[in-house]
DSSP file (Angstrom, degrees, kcal/mol; ACC not computed):
  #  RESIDUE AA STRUCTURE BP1 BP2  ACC     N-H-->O    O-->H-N    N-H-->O    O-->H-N    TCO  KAPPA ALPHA  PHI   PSI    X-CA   Y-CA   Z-CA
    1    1 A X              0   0    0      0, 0.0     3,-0.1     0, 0.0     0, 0.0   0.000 360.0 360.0 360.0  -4.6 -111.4  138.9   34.5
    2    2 A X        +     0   0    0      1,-0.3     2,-0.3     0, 0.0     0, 0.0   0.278 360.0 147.9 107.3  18.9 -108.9  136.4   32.4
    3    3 A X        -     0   0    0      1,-0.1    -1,-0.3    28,-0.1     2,-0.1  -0.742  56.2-126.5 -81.7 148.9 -110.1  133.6   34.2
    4    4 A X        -     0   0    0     -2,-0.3    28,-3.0    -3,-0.1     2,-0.6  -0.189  29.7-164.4 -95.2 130.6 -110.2  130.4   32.4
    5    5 A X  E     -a   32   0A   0     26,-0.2    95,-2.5    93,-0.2    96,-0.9  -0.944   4.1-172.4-114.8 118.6 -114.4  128.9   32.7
    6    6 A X  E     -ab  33 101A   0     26,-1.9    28,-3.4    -2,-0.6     2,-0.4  -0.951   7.2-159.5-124.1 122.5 -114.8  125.3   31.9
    7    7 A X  E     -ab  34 102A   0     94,-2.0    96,-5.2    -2,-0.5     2,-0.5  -0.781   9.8-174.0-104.1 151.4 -118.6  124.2   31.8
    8    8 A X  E     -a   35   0A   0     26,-1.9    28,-2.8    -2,-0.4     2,-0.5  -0.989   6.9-166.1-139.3 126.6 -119.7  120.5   32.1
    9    9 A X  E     +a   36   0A   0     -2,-0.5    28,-0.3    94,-0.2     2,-0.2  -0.945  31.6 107.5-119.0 144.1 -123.6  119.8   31.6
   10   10 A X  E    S-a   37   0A   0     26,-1.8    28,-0.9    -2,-0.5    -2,-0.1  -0.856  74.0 -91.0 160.0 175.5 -125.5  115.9   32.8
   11   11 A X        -     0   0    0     -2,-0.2    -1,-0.1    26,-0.2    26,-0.1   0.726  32.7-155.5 -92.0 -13.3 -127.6  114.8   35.2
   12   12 A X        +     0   0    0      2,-0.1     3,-0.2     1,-0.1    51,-0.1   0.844  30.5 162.1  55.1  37.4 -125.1  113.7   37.6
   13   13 A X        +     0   0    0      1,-0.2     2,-0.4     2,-0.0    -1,-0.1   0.826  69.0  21.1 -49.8 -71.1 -127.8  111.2   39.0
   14   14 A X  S    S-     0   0    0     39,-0.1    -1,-0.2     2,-0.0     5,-0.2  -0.982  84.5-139.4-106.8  97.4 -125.1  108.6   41.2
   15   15 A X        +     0   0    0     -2,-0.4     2,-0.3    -3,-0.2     3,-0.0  -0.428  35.4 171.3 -59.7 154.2 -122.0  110.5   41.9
   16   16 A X    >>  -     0   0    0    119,-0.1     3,-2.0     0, 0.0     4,-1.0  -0.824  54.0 -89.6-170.0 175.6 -118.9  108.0   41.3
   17   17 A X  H 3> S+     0   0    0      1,-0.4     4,-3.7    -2,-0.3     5,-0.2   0.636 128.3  56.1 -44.2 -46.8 -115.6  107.9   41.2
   18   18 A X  H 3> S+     0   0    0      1,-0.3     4,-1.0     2,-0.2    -1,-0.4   0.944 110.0  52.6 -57.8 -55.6 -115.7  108.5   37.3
   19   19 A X  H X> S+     0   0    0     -3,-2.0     4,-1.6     1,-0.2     3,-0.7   0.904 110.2  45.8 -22.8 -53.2 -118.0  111.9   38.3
   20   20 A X  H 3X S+     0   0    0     -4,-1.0     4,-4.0     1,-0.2    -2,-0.2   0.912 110.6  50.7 -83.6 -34.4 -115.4  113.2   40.8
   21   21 A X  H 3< S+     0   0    0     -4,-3.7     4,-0.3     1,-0.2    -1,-0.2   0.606 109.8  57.7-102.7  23.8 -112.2  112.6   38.2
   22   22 A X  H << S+     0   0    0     -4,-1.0    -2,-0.2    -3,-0.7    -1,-0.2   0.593 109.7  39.5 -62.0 -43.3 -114.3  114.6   35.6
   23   23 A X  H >X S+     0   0    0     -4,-1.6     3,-3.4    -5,-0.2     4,-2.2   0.902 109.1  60.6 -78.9 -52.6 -114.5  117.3   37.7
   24   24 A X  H 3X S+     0   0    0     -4,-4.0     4,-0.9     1,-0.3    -2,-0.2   0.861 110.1  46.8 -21.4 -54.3 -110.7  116.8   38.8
   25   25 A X  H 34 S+     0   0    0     -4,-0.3     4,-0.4     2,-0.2    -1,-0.3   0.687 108.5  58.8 -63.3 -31.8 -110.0  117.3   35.1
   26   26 A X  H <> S+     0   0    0     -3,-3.4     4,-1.8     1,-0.2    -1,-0.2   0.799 112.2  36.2 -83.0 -35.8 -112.2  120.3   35.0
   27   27 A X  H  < S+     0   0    0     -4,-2.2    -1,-0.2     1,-0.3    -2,-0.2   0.704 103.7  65.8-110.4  11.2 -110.6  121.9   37.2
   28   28 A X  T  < S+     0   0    0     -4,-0.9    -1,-0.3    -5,-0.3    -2,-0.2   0.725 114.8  39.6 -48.8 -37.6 -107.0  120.9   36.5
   29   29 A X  T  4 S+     0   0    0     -4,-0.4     2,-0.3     1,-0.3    -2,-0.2   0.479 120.2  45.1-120.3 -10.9 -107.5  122.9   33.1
   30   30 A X     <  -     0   0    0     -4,-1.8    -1,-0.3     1,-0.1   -25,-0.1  -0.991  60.8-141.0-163.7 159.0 -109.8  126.0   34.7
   31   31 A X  S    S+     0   0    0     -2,-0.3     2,-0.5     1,-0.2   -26,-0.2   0.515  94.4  43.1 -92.2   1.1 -109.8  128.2   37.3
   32   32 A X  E     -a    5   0A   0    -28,-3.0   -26,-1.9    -6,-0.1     2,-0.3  -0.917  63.3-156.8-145.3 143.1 -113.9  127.9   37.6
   33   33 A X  E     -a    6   0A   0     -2,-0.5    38,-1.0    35,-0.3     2,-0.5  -0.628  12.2-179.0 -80.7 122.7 -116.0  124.8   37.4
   34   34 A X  E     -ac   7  71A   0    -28,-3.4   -26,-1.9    -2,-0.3     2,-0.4  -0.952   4.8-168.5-128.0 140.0 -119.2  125.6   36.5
   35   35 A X  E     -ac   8  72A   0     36,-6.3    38,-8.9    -2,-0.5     2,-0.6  -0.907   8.7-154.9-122.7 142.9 -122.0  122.1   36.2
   36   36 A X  E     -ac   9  73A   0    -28,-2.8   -26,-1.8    -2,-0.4     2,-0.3  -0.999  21.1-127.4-119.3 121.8 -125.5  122.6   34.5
   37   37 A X  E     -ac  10  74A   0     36,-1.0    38,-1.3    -2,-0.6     2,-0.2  -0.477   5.4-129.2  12.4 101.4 -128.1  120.2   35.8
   38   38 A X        -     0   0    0    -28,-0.9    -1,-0.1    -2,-0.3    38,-0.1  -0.602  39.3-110.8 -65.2 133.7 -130.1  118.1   33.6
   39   39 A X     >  -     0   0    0     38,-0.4     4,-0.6    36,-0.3     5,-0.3  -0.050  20.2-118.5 -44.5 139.2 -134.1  118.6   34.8
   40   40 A X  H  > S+     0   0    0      1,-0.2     4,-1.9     3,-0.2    -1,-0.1   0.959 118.5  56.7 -56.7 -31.1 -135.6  115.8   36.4
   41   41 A X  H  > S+     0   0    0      2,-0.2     4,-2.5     3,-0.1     5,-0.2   0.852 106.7  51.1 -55.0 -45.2 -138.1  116.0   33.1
   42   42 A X  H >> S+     0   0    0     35,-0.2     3,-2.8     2,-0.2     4,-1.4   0.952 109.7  46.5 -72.5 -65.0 -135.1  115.7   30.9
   43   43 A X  H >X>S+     0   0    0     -4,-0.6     3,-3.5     1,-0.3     4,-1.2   0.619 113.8  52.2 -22.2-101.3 -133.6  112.4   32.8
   44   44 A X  H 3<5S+     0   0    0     -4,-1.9     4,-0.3     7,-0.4    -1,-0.3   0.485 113.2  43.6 -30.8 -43.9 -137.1  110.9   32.7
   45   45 A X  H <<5S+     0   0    0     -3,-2.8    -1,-0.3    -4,-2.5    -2,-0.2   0.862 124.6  29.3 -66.2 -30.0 -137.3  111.5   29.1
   46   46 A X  H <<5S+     0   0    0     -3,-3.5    -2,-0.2    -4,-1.4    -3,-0.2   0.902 127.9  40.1-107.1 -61.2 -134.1  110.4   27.9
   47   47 A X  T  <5S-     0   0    0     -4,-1.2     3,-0.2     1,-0.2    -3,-0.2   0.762 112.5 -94.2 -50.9 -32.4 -133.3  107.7   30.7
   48   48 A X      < -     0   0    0     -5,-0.5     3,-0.3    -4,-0.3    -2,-0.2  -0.550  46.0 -72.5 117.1 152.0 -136.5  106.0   31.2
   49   49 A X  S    S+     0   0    0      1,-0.3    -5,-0.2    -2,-0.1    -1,-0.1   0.767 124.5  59.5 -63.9 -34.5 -139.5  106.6   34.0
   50   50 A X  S    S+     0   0    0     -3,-0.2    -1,-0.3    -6,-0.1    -2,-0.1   0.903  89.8 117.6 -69.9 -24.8 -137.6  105.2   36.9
   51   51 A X        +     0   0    0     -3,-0.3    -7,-0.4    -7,-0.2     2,-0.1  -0.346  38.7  53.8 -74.4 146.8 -134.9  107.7   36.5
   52   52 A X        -     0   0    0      2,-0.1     4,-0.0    -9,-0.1    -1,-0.0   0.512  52.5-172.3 -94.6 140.6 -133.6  110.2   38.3
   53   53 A X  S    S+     0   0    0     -2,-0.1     2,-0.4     2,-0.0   -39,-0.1   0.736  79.4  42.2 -76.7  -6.5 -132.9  108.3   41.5
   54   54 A X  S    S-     0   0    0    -14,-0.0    -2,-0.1     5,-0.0     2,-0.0  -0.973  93.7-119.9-101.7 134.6 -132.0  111.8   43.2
   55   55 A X     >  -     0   0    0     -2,-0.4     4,-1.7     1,-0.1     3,-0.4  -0.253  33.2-100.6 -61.6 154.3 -134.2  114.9   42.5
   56   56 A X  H  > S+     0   0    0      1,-0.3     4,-0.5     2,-0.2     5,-0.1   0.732 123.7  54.3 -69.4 -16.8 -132.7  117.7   41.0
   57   57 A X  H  > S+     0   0    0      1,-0.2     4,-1.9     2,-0.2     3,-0.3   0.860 110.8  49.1 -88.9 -42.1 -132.5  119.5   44.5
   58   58 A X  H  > S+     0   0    0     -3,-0.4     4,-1.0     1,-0.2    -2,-0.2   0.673 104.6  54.7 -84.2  -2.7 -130.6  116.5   45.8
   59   59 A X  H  X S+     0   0    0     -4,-1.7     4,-1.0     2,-0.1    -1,-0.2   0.519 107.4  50.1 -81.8 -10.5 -128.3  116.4   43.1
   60   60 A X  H  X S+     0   0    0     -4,-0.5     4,-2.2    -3,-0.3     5,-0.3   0.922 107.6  56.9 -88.2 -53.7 -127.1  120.4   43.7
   61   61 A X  H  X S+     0   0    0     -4,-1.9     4,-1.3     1,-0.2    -2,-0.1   0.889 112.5  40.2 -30.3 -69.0 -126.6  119.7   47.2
   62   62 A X  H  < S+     0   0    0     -4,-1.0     3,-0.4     2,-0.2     4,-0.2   0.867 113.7  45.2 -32.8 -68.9 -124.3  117.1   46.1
   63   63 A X  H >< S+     0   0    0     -4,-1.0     3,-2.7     1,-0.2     6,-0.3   0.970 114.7  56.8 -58.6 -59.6 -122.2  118.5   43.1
   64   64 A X  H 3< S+     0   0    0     -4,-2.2    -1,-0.2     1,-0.3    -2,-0.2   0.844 100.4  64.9 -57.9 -30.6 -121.9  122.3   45.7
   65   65 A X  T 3< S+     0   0    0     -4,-1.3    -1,-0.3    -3,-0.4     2,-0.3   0.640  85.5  88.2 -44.5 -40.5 -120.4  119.8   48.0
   66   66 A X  S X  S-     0   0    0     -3,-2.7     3,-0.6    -4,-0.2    -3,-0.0  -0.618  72.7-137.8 -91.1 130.5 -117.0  118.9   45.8
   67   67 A X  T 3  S+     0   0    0     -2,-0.3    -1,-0.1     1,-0.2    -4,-0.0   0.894  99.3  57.5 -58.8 -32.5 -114.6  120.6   46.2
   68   68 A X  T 3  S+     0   0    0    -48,-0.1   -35,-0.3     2,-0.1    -1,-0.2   0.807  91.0  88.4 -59.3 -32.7 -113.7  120.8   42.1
   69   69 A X    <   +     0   0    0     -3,-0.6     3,-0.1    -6,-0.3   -35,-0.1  -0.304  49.9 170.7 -71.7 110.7 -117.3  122.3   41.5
   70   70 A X  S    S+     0   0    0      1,-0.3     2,-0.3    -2,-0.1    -1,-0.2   0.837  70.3  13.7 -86.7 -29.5 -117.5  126.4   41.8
   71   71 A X  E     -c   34   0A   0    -38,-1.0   -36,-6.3     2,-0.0     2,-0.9  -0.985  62.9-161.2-156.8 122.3 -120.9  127.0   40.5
   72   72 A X  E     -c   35   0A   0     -2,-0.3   -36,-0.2   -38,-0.2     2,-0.1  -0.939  11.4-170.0-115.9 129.5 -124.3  124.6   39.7
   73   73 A X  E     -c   36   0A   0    -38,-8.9   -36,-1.0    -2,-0.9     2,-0.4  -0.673  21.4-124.5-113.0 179.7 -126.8  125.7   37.7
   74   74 A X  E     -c   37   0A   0    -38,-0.2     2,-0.8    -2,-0.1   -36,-0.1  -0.963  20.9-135.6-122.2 144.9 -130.3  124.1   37.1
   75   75 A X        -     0   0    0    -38,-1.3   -36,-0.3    -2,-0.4   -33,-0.2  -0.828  30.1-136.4 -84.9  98.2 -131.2  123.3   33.3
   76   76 A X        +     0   0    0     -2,-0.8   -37,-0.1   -38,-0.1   -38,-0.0  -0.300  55.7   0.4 -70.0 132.4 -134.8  124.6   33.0
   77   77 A X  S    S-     0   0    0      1,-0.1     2,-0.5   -39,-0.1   -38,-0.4  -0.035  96.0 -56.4  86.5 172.5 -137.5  122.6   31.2
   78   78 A X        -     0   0    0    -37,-0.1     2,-0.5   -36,-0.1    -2,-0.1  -0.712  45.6-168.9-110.4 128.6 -137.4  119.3   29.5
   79   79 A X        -     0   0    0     -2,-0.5     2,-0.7    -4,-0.1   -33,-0.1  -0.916  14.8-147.9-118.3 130.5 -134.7  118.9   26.4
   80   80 A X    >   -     0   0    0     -2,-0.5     3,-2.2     1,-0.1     6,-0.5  -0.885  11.1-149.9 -91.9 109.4 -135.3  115.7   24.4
   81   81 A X  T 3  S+     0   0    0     -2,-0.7    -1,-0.1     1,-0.2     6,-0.1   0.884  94.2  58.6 -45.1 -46.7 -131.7  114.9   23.3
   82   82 A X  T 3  S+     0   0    0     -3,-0.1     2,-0.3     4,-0.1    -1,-0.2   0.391  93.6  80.9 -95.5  30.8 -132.7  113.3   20.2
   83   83 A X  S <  S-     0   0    0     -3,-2.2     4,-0.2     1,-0.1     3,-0.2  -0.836  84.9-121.3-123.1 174.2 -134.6  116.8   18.7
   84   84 A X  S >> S+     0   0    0     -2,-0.3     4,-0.8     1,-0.2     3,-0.5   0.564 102.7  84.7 -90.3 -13.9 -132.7  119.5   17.1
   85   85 A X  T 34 S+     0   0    0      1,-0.2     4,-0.5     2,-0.2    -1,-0.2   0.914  87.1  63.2 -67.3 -32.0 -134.3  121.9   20.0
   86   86 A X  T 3> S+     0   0    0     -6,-0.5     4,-0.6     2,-0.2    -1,-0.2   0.655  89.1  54.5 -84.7  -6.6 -131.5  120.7   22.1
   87   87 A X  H X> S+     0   0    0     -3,-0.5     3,-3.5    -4,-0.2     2,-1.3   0.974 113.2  47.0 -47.1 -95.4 -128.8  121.7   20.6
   88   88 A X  H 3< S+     0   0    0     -4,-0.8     4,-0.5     1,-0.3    -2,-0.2   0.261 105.8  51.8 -32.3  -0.4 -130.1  125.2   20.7
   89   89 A X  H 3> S+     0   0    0     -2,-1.3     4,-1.5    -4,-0.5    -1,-0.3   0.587 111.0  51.6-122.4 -31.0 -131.2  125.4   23.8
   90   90 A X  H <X S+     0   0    0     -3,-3.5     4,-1.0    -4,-0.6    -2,-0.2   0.594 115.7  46.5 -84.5  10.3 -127.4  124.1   25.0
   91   91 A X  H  X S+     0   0    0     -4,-1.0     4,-0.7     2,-0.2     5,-0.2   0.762 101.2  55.2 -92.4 -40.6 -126.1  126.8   22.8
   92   92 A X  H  4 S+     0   0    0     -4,-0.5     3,-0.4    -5,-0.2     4,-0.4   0.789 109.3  54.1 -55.3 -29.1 -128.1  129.2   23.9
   93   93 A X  H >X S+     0   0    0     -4,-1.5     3,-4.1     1,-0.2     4,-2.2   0.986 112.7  42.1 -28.0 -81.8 -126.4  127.9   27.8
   94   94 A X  H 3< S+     0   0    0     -4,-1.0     4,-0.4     1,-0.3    -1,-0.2   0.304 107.3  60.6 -80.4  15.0 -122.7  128.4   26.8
   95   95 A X  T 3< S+     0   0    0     -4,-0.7    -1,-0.3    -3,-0.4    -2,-0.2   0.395 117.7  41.5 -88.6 -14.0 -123.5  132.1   24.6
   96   96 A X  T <4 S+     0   0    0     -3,-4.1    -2,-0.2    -4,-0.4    -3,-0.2   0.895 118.8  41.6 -85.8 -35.4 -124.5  133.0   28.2
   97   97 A X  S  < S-     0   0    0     -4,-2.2    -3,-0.2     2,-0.0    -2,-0.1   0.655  83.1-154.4 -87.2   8.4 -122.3  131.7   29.8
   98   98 A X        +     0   0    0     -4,-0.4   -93,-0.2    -5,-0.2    -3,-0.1   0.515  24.7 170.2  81.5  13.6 -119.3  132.3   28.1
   99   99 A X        -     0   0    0      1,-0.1    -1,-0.2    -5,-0.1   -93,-0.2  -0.006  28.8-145.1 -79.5 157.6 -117.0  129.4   29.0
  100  100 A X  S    S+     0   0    0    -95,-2.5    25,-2.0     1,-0.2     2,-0.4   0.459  86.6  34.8 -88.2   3.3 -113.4  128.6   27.3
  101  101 A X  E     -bd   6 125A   0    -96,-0.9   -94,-2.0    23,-0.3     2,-0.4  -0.953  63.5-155.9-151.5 114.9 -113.8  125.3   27.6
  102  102 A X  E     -bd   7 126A   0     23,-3.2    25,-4.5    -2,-0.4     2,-0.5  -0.921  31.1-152.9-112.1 149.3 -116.7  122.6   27.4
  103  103 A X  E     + d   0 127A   0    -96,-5.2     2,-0.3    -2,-0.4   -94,-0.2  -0.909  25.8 147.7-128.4 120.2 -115.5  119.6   29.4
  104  104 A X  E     - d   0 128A   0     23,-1.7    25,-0.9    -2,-0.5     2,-0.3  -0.976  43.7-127.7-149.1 160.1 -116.6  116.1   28.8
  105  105 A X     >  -     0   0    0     -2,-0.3     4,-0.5    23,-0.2     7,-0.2  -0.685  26.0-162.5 -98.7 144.0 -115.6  112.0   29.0
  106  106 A X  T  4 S+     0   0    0     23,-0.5     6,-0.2    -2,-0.3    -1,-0.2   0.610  84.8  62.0-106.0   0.5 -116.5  110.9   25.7
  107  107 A X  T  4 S+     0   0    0     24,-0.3    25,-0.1     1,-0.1    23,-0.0   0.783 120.8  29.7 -92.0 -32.7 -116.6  107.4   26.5
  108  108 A X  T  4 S+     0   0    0     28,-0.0     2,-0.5    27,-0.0    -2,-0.2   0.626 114.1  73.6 -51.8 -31.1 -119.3  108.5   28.8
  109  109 A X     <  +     0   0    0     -4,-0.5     4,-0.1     1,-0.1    -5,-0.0  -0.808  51.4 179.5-104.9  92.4 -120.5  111.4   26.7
  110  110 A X  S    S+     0   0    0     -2,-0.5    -4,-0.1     1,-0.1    -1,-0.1   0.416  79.5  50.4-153.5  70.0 -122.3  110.7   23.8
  111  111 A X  S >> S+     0   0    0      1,-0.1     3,-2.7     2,-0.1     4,-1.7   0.171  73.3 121.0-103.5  10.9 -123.2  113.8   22.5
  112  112 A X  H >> S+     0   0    0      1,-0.4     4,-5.9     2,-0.2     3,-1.9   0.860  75.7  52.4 -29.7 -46.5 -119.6  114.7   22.8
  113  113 A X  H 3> S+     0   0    0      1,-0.4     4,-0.9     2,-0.3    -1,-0.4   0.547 105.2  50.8 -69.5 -19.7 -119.6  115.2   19.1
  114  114 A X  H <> S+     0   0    0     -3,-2.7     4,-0.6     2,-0.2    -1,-0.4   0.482 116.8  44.9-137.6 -31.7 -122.7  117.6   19.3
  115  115 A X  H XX>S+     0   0    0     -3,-1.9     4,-2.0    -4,-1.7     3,-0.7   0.878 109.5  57.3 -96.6 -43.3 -120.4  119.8   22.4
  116  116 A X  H >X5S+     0   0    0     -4,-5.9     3,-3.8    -5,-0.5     4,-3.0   0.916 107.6  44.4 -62.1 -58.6 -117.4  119.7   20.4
  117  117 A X  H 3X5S+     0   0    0     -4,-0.9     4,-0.7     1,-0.3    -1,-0.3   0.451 115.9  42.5 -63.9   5.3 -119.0  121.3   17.7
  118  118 A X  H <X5S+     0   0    0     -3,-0.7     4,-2.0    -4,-0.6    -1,-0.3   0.484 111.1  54.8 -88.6 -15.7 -120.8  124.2   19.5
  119  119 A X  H <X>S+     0   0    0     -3,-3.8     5,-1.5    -4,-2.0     4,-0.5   0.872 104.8  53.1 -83.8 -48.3 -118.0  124.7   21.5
  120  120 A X  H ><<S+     0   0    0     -4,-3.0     3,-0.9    -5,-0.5    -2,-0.1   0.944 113.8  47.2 -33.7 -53.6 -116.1  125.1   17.8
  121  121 A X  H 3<5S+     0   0    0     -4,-0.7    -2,-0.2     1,-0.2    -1,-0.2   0.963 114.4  45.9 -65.3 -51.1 -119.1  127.9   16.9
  122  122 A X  H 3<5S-     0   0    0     -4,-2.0    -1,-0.2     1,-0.1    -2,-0.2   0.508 113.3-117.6 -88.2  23.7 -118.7  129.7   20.2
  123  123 A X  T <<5S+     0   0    0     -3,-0.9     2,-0.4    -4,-0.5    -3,-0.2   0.634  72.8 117.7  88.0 -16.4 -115.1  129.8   20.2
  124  124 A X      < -     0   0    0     -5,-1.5   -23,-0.3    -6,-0.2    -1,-0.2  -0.871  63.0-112.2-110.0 140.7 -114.3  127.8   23.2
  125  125 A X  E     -d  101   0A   0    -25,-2.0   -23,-3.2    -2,-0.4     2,-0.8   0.024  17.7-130.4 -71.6 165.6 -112.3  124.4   23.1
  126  126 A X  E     -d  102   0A   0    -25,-0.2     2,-0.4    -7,-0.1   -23,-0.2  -0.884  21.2-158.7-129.4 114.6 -113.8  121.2   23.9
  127  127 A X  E     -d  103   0A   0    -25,-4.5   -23,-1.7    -2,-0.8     2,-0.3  -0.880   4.7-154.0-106.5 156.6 -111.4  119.3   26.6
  128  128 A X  E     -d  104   0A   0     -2,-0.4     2,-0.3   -25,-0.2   -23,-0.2  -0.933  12.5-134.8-122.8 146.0 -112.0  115.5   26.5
  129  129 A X        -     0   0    0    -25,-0.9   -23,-0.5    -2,-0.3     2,-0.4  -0.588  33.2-132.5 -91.0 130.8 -111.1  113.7   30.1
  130  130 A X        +     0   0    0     -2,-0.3     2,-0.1   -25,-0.1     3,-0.0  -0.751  59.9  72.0 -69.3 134.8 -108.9  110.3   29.1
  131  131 A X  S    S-     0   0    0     -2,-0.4     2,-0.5     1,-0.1   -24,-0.3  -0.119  70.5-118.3 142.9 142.9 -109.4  107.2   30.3
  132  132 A X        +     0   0    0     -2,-0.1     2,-0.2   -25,-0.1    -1,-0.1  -0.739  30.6 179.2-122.4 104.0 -111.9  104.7   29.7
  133  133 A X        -     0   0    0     -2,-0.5     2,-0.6     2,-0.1    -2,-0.0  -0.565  19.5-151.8 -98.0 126.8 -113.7  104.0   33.2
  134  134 A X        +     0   0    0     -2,-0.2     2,-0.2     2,-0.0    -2,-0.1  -0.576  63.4  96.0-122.3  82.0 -116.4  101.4   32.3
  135  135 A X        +     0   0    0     -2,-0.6     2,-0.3  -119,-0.0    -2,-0.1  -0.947  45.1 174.9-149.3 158.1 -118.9  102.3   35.2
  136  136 A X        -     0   0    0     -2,-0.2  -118,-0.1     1,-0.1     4,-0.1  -0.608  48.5-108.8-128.1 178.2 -122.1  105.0   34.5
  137  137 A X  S  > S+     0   0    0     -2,-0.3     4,-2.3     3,-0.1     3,-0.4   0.716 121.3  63.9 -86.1 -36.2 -124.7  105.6   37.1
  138  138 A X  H  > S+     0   0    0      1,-0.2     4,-0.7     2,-0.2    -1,-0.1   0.584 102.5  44.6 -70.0 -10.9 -126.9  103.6   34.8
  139  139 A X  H  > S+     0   0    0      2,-0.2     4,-1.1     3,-0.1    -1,-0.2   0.374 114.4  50.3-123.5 -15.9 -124.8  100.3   35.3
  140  140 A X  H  > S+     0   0    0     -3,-0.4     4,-1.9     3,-0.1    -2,-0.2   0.905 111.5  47.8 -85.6 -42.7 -124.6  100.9   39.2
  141  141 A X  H  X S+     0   0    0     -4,-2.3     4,-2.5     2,-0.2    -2,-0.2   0.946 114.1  48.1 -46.9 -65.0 -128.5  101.5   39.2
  142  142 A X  H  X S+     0   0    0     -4,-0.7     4,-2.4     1,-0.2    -1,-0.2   0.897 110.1  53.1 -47.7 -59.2 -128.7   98.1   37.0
  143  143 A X  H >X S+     0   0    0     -4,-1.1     4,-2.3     1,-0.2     3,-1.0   0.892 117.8  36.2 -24.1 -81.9 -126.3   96.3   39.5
  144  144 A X  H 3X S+     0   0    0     -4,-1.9     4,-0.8     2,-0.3    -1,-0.2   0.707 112.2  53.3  -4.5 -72.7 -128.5   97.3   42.3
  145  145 A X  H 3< S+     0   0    0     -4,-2.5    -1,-0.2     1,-0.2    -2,-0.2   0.873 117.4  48.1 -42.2 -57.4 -131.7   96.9   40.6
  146  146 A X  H << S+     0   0    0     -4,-2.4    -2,-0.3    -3,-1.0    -3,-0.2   0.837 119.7  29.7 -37.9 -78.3 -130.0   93.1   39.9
  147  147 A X  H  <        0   0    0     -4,-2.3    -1,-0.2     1,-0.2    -3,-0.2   0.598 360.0 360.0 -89.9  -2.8 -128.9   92.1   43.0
  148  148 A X     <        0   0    0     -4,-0.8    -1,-0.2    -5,-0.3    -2,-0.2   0.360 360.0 360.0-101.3 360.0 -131.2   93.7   45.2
């Protein structure tokens, strides 16, 4: 329909600021946002037991809530980042969904390297957001954890 589709995949755990001017960027550069949902499985695996501090159900609420966000999906099953299954299974994502664009921080990001180059195979551009914002969800949870 010759609109421009920018997909952005994480767990989106603690929205902040850095979250919101990710999507800002997303949707600066296309006319639909779409965000894929890490599992709660996957977070655990790749983050550590304590993690996610939102459930995957309260984290769609959230993300359908901003306004830059058109469309959340849920990422089925548990993808170990550091096997070769996970690649494939986020390639298999973006050949269904088709996007022009995969959109990611890379200072945040790092599989960036793993998105540009599937984004390379499928055709689609890889936009990277500027700025180096030095806060994570993982370093607000610590804070917390820390002073609390």
């Amino acid at each position: 329909m010759g609109k421009k589709v920018g997909l952005i995949t994480g767990c989106f755990d603690v929205i902040h600021v850095g979250h919101v001017e990710l999507f800002q960027f997303a949707k600066k550069h296309c006319d639909v946002v779409v965000v894929g949902l890490d599992s709660d499985e996957t977070i655990k695996l790749n983050k550590g037991p304590a993690r996610p501090i939102h459930n995957i159900s309260q984290r769609e609420r959230v993300l359908a809530e901003l306004e830059s966000v058109d469309l959340v999906f849920r990422i089925i099953g548990r993808v170990d980042f550091g096997a070769d299954l996970a690649y494939r299974k986020y390639w298999e994502l973006t050949k269904v969904i088709k996007p022009n664009y995969l959109i990611t921080n890379p200072v945040a990001d790092r599989f960036w390297g793993e998105k540009e180059k599937r984004a390379a195979e499928f055709g689609a551009k890889l936009l990277k957001i500027s700025g180096k914002m030095n806060i994570s969800s993982t370093r607000i949870i610590k804070f917390f954890t820390r002073e609390f």
